[in-house]
C-alpha positions as CSV (number, residue, x, y, z in Angstrom):
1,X,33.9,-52.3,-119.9
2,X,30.5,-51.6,-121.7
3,X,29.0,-48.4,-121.6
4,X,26.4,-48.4,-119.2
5,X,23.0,-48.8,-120.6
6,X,20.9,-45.2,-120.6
7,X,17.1,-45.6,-118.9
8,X,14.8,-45.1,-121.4
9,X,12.2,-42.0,-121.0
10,X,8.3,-42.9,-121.8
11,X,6.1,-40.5,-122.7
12,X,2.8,-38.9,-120.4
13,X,0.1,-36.9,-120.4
14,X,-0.3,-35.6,-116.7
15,X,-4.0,-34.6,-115.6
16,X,-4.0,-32.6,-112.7
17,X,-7.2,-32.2,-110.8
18,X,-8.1,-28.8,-108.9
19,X,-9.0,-28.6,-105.3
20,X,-7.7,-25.9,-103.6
21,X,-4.6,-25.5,-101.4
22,X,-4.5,-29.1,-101.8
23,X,-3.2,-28.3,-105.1
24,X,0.3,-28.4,-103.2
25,X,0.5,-32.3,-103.1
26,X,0.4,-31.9,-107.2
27,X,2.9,-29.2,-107.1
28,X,5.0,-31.9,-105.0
29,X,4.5,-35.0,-107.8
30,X,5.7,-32.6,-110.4
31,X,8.9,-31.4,-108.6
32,X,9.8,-35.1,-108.3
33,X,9.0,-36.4,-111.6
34,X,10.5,-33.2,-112.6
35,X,13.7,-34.1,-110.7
36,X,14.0,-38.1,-111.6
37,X,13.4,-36.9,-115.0
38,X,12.7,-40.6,-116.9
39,X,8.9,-39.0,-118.0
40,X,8.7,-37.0,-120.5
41,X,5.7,-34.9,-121.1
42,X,3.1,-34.4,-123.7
43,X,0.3,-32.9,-123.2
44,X,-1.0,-30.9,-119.8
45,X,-4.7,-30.8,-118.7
46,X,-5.7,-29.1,-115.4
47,X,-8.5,-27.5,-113.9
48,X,-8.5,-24.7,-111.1
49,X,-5.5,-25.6,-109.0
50,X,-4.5,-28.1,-111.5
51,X,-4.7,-25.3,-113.7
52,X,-3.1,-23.0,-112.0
53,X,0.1,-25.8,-111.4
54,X,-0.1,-26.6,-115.1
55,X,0.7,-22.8,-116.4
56,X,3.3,-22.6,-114.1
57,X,5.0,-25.9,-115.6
58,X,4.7,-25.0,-118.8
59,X,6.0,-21.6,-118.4
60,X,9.1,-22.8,-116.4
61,X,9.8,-25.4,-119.1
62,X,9.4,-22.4,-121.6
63,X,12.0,-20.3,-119.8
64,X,14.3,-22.7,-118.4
65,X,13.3,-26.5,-118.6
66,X,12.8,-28.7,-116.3
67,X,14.7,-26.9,-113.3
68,X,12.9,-23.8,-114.7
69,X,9.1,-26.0,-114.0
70,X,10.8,-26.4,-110.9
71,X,11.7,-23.4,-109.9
72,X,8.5,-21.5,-111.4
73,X,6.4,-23.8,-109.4
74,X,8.0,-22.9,-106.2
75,X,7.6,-19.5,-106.6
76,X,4.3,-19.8,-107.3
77,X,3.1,-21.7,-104.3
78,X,5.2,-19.0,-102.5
79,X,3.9,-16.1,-104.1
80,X,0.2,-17.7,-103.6
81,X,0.5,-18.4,-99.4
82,X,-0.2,-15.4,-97.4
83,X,2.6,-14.6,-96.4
84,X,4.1,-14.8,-99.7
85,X,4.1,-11.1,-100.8
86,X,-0.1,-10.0,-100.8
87,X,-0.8,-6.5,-100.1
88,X,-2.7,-5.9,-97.1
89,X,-5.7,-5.6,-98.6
90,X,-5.1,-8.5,-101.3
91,X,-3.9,-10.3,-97.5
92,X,-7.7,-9.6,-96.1
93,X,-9.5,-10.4,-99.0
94,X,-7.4,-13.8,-99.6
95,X,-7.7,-14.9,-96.2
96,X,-11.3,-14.5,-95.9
97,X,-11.7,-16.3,-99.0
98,X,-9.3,-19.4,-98.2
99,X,-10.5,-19.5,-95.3
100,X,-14.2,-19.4,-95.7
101,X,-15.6,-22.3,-93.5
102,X,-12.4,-22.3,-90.9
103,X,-14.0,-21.8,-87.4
104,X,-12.2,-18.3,-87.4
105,X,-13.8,-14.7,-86.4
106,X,-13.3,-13.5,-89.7
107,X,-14.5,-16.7,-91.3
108,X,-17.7,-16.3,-89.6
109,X,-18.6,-13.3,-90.6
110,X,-17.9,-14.6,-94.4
111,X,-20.0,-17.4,-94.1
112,X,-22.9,-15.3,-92.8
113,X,-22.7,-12.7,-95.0
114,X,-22.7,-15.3,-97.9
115,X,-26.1,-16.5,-96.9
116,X,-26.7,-13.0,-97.6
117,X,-24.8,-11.7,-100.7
118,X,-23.4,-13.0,-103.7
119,X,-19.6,-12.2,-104.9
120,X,-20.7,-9.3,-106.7
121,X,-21.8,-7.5,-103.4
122,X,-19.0,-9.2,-101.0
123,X,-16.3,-7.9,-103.6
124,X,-17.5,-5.3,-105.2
125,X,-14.3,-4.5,-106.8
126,X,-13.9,-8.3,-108.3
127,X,-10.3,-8.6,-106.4
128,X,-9.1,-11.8,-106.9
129,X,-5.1,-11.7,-105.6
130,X,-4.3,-14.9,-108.0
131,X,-4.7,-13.2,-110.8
132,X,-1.9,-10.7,-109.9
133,X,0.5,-13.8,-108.6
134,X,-0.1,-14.9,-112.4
135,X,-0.1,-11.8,-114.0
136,X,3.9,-11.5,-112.2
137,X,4.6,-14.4,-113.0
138,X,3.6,-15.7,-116.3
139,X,4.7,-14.5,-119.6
140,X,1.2,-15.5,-121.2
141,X,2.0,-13.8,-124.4
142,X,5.3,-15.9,-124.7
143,X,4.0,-19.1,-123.5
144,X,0.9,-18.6,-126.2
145,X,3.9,-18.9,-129.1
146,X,6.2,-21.4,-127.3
147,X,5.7,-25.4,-127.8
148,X,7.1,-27.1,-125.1
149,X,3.8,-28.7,-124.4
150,X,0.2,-28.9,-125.0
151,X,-2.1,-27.2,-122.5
152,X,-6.1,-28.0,-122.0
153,X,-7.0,-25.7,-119.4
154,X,-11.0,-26.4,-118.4
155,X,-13.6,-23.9,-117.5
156,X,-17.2,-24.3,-117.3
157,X,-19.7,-22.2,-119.6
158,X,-22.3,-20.7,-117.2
159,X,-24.9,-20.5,-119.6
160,X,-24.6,-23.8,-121.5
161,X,-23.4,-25.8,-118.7
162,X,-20.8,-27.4,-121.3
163,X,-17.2,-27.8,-120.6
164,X,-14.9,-25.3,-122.4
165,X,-11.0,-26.9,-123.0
166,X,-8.7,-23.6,-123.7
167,X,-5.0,-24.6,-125.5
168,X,-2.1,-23.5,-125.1
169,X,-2.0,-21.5,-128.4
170,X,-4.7,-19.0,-127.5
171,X,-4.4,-19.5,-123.8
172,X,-5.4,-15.9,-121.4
173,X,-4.8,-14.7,-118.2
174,X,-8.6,-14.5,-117.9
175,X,-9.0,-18.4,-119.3
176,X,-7.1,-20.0,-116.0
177,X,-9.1,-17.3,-113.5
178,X,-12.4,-18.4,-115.8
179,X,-11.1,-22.6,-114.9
180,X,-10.3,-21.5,-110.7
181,X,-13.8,-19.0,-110.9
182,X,-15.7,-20.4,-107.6
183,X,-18.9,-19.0,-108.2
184,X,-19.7,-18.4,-104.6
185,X,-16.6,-16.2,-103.9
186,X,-15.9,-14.8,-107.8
187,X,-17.6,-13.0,-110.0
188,X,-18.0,-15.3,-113.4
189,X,-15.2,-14.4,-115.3
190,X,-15.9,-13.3,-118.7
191,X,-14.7,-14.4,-122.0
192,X,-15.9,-13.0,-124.9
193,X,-18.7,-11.9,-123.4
194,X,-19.5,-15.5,-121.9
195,X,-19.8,-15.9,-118.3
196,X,-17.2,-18.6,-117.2
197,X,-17.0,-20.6,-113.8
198,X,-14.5,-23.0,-112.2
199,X,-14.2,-26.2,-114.6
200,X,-14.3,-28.7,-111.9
201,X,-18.3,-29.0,-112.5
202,X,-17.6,-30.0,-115.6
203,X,-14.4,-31.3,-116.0
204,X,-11.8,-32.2,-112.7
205,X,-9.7,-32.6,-115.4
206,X,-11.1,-33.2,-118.8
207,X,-8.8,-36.1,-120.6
208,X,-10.5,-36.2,-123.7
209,X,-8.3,-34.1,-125.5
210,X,-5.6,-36.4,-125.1
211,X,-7.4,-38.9,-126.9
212,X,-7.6,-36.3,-129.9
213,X,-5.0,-34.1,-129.8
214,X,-1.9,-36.3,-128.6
215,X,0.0,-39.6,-130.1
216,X,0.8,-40.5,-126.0
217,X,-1.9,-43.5,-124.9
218,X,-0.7,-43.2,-121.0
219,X,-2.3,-40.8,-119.0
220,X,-1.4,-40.1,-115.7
221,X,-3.7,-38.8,-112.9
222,X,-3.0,-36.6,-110.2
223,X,-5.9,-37.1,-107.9
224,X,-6.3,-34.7,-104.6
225,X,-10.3,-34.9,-104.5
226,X,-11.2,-38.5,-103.0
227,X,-13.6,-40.6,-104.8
228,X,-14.6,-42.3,-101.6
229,X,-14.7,-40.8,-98.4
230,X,-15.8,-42.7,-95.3
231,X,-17.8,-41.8,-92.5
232,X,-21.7,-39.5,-92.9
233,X,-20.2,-35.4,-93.0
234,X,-22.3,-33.7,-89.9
235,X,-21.1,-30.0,-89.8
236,X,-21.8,-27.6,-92.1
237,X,-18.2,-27.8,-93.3
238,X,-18.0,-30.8,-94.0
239,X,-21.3,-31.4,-96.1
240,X,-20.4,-28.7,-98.1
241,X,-16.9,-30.3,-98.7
242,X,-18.0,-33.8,-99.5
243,X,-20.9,-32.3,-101.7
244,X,-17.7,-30.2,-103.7
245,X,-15.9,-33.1,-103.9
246,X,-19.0,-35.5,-105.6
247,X,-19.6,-32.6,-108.0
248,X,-16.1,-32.7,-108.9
249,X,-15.1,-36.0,-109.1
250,X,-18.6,-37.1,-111.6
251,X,-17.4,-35.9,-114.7
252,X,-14.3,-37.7,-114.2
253,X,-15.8,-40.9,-113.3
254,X,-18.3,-40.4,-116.5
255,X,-14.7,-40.4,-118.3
256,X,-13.3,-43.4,-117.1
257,X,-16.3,-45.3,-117.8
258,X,-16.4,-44.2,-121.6
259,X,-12.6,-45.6,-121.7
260,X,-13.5,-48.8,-119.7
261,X,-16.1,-49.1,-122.4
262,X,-13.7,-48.3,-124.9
263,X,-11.6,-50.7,-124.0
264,X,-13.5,-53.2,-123.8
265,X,-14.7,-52.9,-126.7
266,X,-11.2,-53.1,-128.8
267,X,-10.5,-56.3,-126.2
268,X,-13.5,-57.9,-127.8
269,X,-12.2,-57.0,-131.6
270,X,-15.4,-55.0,-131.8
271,X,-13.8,-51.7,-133.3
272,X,-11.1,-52.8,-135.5
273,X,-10.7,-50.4,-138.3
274,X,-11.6,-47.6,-136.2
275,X,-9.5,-45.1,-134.8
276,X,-10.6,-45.7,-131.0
277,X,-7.6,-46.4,-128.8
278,X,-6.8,-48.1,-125.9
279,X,-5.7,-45.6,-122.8
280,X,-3.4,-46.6,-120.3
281,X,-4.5,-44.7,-117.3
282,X,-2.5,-44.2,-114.3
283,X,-2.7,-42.4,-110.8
284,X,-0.5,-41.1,-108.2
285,X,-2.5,-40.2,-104.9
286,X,-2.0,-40.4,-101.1
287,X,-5.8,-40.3,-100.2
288,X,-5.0,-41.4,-96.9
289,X,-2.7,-38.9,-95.8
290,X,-5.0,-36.1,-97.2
291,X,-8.2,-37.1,-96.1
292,X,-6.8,-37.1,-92.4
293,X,-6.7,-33.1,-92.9
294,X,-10.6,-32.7,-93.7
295,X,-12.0,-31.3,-96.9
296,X,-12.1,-27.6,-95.2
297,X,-7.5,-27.5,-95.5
298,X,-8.6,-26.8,-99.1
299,X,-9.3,-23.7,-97.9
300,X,-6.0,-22.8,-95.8
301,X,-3.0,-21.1,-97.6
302,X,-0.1,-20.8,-94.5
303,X,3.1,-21.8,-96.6
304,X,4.2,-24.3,-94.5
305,X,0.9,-26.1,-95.1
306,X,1.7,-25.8,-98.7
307,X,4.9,-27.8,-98.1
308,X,3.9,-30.4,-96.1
309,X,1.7,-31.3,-98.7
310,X,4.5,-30.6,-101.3
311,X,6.6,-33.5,-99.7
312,X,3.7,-35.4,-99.7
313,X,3.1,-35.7,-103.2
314,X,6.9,-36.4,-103.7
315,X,6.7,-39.0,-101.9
316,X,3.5,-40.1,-103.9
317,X,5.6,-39.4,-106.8
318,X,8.2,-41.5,-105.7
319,X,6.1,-44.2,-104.7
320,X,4.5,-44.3,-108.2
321,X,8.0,-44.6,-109.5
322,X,9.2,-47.5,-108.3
323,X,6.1,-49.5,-108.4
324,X,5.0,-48.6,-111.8
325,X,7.3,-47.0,-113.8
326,X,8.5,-50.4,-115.8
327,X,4.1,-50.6,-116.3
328,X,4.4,-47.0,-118.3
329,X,4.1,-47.5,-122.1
330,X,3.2,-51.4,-121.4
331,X,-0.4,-51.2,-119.3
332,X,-2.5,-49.7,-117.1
333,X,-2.0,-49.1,-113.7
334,X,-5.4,-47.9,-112.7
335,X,-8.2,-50.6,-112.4
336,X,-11.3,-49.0,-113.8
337,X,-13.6,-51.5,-112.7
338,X,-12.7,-51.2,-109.2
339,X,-13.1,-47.5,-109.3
340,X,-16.1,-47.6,-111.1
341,X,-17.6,-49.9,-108.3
């Protein structure tokens, strides 16, 4: 009997947009590509909670491979729910964060004070209980000398407006709190004395290094913020969300028009000789099934909400498998003209 025939493994870059708790659905398509195991990864770019998922791959795969990403990512979503290990007063702080437009008591003092103060008088001591979850959790010295994968971690340069892209190499503690940094609950974070804020203004992710820094020409999306949201946002809540997610979503549709154009372009013969390429872009969503929570469940951190949207995006995951895997490494899966309309 022949030996059975081995399924080949193609080659991604994964983009992994931030947007709060809903950074959980993203931990959920990574545990399942993770687990079917037929992609194999390049190069990581993620902002805020897409950073925040992308360290904690990469460290995993550092330690202990894939079951290591795995098992690091679960322990970070753990770790970063309430009632995943915060002291009491890391607890308080957190929830009134998270929570900062919930119709809860303590959420209404937060939002009334903020029409008042800036972070640096609502947290005076700059506490920011992420940064200890990371600090437990990831090895950043060791993860700065492995190579298991290139990293493109975005934050947004408060005086110059300009994106920054951080890499694996010379990649901080303070460099993923600098690409999470919302400005109206964190102080800026600074980086050699530059003033950093989260990169989704600039960059919810950035792909452009992939086109410079990585051989891989598919590029797969992991998209939490909806492009299009139906309906006119009447609370307070929820023009403040759709507002977030507009900012965050233009400099990613300003990327996919440059590689419509791109493309395009090398259709029409009209760069031969050049060393432009043609990117295969892909995404794995489930905008229906998170839109139906409202843009203020960014803001909650309960675990169990964290893993109902974790089996959420493995069921994305596995959706995106069985449609399009044979389409990875051949052509693109994502229709920029119809997004772009």
């Amino acid at each position: 009997m022949p030996a059975a025939k081995e399924t080949p493994h193609k080659k991604i870059n994964l983009a992994l947009q931030g947007g709060g708790a809903h950074g959980a659905f993203t931990w959920g398509v990574l545990d399942k590509l993770l687990e079917d195991g037929r992609l194999q990864l390049d190069g990581v770019s993620g902002t805020s909670a897409g950073a925040m998922n992308a360290v904690s791959l990469a460290e995993g795969m550092r330690k202990e491979g894939v079951e290591g990403a795995r098992d690091q990512l679960a322990k970070f979503w753990r770790a970063a729910s309430l009632d995943g290990g915060f002291a009491p007063v890391q607890r308080d702080i957190m929830e009134g964060v998270l929570n900062f437009w919930n119709a809860t008591p303590i959420a209404t003092i937060f939002q009334q004070a903020a029409g008042m103060l800036s972070p640096y008088e609502m947290n005076p001591l700059n506490i920011n209980p992420l940064r200890n979850v990371l600090a437990a959790q990831v090895d950043f010295a060791a993860l700065r000398a492995s190579d298991h994968l290139k990293l493109f971690i975005a934050a947004t340069n408060v005086e110059s407006g300009k994106v920054r892209v951080f890499h694996r190499p010379e990649l901080t503690i303070d460099m993923v709190m600098a690409s999470a940094c919302l400005p109206t609950v964190f102080r800026a974070v600074m980086i050699d004395g530059v003033p950093y804020w989260d990169g989704g203004f600039m960059g919810n992710p950035v792909l452009f290094p992939f086109f410079y820094e990585t051989e891989t020409l598919d590029v797969v999306l992991v998209q939490i913020n909806p492009i299009e949201r139906k309906g006119t946002p009447a609370t307070v809540a929820e023009i403040l969300g759709r507002i977030d997610e507009i900012t965050f979503n233009s400099s990613l549709l300003q990327e996919f028009r440059a590689i419509d154009f791109v493309a395009r372009l090398i259709a029409e013969g009209r760069l031969e000789g050049t060393n432009y390429k043609c990117i295969r872009l892909h995404v794995i969503e489930a905008q229906d099934e998170l839109n139906k929570f409202g843009a203020a469940s960014r803001m909650r951190s309960d675990y169990d909400f964290f893993v109902q949207l974790r089996d959420i995006g493995r069921h994305a995951a596995q959706r995106f498998l069985d449609a399009h895997y044979a389409d990875v490494g051949v052509k693109a899966t994502l229709d920029l003209r119809e997004a772009l309309v």
